[in-house]
C-alpha positions as CSV (number, residue, x, y, z in Angstrom):
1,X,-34.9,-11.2,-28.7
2,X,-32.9,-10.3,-25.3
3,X,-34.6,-12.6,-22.1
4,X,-36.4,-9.9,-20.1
5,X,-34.9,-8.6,-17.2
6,X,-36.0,-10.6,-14.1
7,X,-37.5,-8.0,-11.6
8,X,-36.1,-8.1,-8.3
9,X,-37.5,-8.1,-5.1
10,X,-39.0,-5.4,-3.5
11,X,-39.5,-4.2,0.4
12,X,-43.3,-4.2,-0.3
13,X,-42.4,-8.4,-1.6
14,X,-40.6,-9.0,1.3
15,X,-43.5,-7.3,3.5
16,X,-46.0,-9.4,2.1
17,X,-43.9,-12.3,2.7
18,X,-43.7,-11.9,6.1
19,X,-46.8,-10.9,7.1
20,X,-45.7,-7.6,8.2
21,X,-45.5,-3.8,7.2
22,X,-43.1,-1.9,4.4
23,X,-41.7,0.3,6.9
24,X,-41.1,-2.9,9.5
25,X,-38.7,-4.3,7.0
26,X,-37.4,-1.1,6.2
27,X,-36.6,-0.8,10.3
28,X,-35.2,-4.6,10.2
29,X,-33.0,-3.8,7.2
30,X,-31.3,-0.4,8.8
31,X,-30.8,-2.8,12.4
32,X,-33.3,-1.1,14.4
33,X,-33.6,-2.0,18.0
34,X,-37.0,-1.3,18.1
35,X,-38.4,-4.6,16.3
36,X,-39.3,-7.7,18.1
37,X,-37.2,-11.0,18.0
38,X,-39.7,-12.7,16.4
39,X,-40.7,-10.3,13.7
40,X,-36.8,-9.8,13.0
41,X,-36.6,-13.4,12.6
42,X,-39.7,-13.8,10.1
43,X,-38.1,-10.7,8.0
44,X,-34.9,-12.1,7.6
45,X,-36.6,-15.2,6.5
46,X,-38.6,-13.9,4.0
47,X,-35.2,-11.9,2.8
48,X,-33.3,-14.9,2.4
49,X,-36.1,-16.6,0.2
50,X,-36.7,-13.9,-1.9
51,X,-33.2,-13.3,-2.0
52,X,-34.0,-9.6,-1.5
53,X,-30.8,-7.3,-1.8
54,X,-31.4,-3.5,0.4
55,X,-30.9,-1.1,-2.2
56,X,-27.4,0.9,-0.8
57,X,-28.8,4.1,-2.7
58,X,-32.0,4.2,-0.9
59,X,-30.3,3.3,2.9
60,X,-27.3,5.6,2.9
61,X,-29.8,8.6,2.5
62,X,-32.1,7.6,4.8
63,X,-28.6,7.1,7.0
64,X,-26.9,9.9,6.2
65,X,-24.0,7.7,5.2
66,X,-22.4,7.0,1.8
67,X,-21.1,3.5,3.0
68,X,-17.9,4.7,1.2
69,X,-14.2,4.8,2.5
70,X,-11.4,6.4,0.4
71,X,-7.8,5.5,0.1
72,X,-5.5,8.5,-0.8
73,X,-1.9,7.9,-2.3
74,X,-0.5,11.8,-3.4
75,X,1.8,9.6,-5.6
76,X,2.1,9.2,-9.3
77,X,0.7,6.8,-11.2
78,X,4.0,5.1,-12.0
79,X,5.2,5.3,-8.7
80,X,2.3,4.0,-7.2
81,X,2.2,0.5,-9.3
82,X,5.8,0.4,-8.7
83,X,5.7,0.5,-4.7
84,X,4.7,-3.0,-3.5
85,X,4.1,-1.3,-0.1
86,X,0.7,0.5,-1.6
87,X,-0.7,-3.0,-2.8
88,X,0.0,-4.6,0.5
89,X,-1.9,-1.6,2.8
90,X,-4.5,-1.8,0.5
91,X,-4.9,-5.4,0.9
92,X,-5.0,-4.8,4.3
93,X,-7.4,-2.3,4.3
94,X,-9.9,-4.3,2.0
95,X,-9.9,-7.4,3.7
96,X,-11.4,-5.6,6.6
97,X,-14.1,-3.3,4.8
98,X,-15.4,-6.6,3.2
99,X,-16.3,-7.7,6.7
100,X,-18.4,-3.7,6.9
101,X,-20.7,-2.2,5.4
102,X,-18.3,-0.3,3.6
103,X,-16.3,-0.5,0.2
104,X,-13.2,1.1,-0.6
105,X,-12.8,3.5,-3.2
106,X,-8.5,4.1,-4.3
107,X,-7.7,7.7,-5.3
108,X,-4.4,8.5,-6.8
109,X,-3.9,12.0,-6.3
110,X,-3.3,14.0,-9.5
111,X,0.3,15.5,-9.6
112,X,-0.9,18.8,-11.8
113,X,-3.9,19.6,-9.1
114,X,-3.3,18.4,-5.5
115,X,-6.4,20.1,-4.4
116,X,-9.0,17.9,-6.7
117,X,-8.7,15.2,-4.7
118,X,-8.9,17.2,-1.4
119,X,-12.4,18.8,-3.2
120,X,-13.6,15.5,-3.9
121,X,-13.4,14.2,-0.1
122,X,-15.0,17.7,1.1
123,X,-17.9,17.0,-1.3
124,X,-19.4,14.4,0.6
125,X,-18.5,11.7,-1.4
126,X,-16.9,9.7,1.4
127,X,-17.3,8.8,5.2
128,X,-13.8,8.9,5.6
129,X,-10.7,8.5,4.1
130,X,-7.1,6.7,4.7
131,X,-3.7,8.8,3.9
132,X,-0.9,7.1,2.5
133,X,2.5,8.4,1.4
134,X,1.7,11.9,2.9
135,X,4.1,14.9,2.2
136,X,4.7,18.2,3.6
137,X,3.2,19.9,1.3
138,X,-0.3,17.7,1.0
139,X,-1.9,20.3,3.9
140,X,-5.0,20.3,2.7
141,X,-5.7,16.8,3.8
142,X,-4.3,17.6,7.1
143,X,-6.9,20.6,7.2
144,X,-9.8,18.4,6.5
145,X,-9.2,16.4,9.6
146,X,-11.7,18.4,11.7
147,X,-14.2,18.0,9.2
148,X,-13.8,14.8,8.4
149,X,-12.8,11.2,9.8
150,X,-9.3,10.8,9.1
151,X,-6.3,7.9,9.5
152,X,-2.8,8.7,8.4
153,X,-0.8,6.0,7.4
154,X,2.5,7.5,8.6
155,X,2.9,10.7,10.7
156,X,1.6,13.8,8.7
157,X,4.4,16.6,8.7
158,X,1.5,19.6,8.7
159,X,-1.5,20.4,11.1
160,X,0.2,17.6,13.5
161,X,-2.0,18.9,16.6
162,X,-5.4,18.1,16.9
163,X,-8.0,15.3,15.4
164,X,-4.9,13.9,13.7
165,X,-5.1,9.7,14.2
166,X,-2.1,8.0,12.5
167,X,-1.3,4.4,12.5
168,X,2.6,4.0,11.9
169,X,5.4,2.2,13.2
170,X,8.2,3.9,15.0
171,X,11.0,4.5,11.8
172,X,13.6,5.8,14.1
173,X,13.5,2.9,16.0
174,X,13.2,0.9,13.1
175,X,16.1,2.5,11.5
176,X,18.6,2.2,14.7
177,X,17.6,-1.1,14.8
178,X,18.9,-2.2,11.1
179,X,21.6,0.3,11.7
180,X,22.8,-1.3,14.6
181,X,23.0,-4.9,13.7
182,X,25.3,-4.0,10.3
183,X,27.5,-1.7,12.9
184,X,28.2,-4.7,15.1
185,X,30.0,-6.8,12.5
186,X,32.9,-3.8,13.1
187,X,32.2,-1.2,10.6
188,X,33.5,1.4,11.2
189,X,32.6,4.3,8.2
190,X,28.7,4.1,7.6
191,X,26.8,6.4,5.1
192,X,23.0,6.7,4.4
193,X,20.5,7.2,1.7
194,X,18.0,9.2,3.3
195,X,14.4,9.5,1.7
196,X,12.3,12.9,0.7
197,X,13.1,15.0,3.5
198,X,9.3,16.6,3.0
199,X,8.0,13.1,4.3
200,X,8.1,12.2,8.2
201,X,8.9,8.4,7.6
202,X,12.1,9.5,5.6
203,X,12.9,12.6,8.2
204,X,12.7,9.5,11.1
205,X,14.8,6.9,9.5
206,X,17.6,9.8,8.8
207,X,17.7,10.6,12.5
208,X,17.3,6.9,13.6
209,X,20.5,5.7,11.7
210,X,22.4,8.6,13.1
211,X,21.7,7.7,16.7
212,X,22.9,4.5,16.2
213,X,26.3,6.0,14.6
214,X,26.2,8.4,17.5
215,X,25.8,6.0,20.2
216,X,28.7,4.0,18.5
217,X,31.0,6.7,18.5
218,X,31.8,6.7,14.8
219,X,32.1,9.8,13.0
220,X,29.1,10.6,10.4
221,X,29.4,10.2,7.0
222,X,28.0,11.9,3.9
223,X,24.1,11.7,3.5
224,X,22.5,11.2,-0.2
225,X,18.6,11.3,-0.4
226,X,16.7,9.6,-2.5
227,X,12.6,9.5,-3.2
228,X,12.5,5.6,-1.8
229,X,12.4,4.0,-5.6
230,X,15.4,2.1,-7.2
231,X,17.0,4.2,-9.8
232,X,17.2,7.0,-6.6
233,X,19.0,4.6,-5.0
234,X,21.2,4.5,-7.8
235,X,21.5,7.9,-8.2
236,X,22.3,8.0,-4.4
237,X,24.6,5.5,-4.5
238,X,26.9,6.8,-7.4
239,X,26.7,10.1,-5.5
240,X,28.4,8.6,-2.3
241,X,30.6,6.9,-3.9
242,X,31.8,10.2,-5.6
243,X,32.0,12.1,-2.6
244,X,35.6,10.2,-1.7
245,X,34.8,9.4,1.7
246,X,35.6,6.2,3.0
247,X,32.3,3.6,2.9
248,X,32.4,0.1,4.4
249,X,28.5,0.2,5.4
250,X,25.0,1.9,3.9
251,X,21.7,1.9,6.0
252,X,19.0,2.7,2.9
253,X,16.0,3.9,4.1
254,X,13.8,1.8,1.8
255,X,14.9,-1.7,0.6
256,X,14.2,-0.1,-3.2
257,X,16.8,2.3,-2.8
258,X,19.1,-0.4,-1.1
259,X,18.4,-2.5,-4.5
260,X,19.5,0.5,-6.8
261,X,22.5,1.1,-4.6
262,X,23.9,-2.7,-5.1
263,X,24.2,-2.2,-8.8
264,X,26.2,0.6,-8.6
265,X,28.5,-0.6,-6.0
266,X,28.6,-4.1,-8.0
267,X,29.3,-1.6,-11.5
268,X,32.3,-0.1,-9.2
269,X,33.8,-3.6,-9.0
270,X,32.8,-4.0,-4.9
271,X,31.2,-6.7,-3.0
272,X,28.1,-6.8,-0.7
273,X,29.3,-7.5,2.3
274,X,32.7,-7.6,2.1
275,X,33.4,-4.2,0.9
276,X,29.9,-2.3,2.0
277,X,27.4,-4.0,4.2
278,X,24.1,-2.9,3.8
279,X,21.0,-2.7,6.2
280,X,17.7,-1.3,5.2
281,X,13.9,-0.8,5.8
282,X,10.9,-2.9,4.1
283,X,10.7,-7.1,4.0
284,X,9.2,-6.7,0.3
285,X,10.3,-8.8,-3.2
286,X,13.3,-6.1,-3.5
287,X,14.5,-7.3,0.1
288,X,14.4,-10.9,-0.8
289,X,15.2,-11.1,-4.3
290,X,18.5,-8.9,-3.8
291,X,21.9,-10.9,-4.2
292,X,22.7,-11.4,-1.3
293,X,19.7,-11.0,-0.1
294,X,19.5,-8.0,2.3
295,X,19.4,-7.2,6.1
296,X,16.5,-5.4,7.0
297,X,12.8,-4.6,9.3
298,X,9.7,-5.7,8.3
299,X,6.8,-3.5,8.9
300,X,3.4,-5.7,8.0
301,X,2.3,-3.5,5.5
302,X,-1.1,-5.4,5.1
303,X,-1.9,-5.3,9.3
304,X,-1.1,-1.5,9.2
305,X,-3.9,-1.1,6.1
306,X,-6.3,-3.2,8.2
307,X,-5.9,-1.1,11.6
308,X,-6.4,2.1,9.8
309,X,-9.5,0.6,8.0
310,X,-10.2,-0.2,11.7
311,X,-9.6,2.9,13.4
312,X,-11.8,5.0,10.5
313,X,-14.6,2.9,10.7
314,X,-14.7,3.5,14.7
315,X,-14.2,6.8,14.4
316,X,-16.9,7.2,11.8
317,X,-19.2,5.1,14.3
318,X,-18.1,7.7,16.9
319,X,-16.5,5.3,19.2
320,X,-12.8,6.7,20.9
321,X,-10.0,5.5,19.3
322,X,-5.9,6.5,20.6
323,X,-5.0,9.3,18.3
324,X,-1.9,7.1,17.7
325,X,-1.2,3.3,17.0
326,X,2.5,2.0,16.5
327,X,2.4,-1.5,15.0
328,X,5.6,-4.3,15.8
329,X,8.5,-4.2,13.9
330,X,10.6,-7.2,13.0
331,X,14.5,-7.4,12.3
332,X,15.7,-9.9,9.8
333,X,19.3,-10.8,9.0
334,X,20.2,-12.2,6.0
335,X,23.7,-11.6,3.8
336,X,24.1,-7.8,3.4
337,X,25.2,-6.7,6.2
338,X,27.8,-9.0,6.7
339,X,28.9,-11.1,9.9
């Protein structure tokens, strides 16, 4: 026969163990201010020898809380397990909840109904919710940010005035930055792979790169976009090279794209650097395992997921938080981009 379940402990067990009342523990558990030092102190005792665990169920109603955080990436599945960005913020972002109250719950929005997802946070499933990957066209979670606490990971392109609190780094900065150290090695015809122009990190790199063309006075060449995964950058790549216009340099917008983009121009019979340097965007395993390894700024990924866990869980605590947080950037130079 199965061994009975062993009961747990109950408030009214840890009462009697402490000599005091139900709804005393029940006050100690939910960190009321009200309760003596001493009585605290004989509670908590009697909770660690019982090893009583508060039943979450029972608190977050009497809290008005779920104790719940979501993570939102409108991606597609495939795309999502693909992106070594996503696992890194949500490293980030769950090595600071395990420090709360608060578990994370991951939501891949579904591609055939965009709106589920946005139903599901209205419903009160959640006490707030971290954006990743948004789009122009994802509104609805822009719209819930007066109703809702909210943390964009990456400037929202809708609804940007207003209860909107983003935690991002500065792409065009990010992107004249790479641009700039592969233009100083004496290129002299650079081209792009630009990312979906419906997201605000791909809209920023685009106009980063071409201030750093425009500031060294070199005319600017053909744009290709790409969605910021490695056969785009293929794709993108085989595009440029098409186009006839002369190419000694590339500035790809993700460091996946820059990957797709060196097959193709090693297919053509060129080298990287000597015949195109490349500079991108993202210190992930695409960055370092590329051959050469390639030129690029690192944005810590897992700090950004841990600030906007930060910022959500002060904002659903009601404390003031700056509506916008840039994190450091870092330039690294390795082989691509020449010398």
């Amino acid at each position: 026969m199965p061994e009975p379940r062993k009961q747990q402990p109950t408030l009214e067990l840890v009462a009697e163990r402490a000599g005091v009342s139900r709804a005393t523990v029940s006050r100690v558990v939910n960190g009321s201010d009200k309760v003596k030092a001493d009585v605290v102190r004989a509670v908590e005792k009697a909770i660690a020898e019982l090893n009583y665990v508060p039943n979450r169920a029972a608190r977050s109603l009497a809290q008005g809380r779920t104790n719940s955080i979501a993570l939102v990436i409108p991606e597609s599945t495939a795309k999502f397990f693909a992106d070594p960005y996503f696992a890194s913020v949500i490293q980030g972002a769950a090595m600071y909840l395990s420090t709360t109250e608060f578990t994370l719950s991951l939501l891949i929005a579904t591609e055939s109904d965009p709106t589920k997802t946005s139903r599901y946070l209205r419903g009160g499933n959640v006490d707030g919710a971290l954006i990743l990957s948004h789009h122009a066209d994802d509104s609805s979670y822009s719209e819930l940010a007066g109703s809702l606490p909210l943390v964009f990971g990456g400037r929202p392109m809708s609804n940007e005035n207003g209860n909107v609190f983003v935690v991002d780094v500065d792409n065009a900065a990010a992107a004249r930055k790479a641009t700039e150290a592969m233009l100083k090695t004496g290129r002299k015809h650079p081209v792009t792979i630009s990312g979906p122009q419906n997201m605000g990190a791909a809209i920023d790199r685009q106009r980063g790169f071409e201030q750093a063309v425009h500031e060294a006075g070199l005319p600017a060449g053909p744009v290709a976009v790409g969605d910021f995964t490695p056969d785009s950058g293929e794709s993108a790549m085989r595009e440029l090279l098409a186009s006839g216009a002369k190419i000694d340099s590339l500035f790809a917008a993700s460091a996946q794209m820059a990957f797709g983009a060196m097959k193709v121009i090693a297919d053509a019979g060129l080298m990287v650097p000597s015949d195109i340097a490349i500079a991108t965007i993202d210190d992930d395993s695409f960055a370092r395992n590329a051959s050469p390894a390639l030129t690029t700024v690192a944005q810590n990924a897992e700090e950004q997921g841990a600030k906007m866990a930060e910022v959500v869980v002060q904002r659903i605590n009601g404390e003031s938080v700056p509506e916008r947080i840039i994190m450091p950037t870092k330039l690294i130079l390795r082989g691509s981009h020449g010398v």
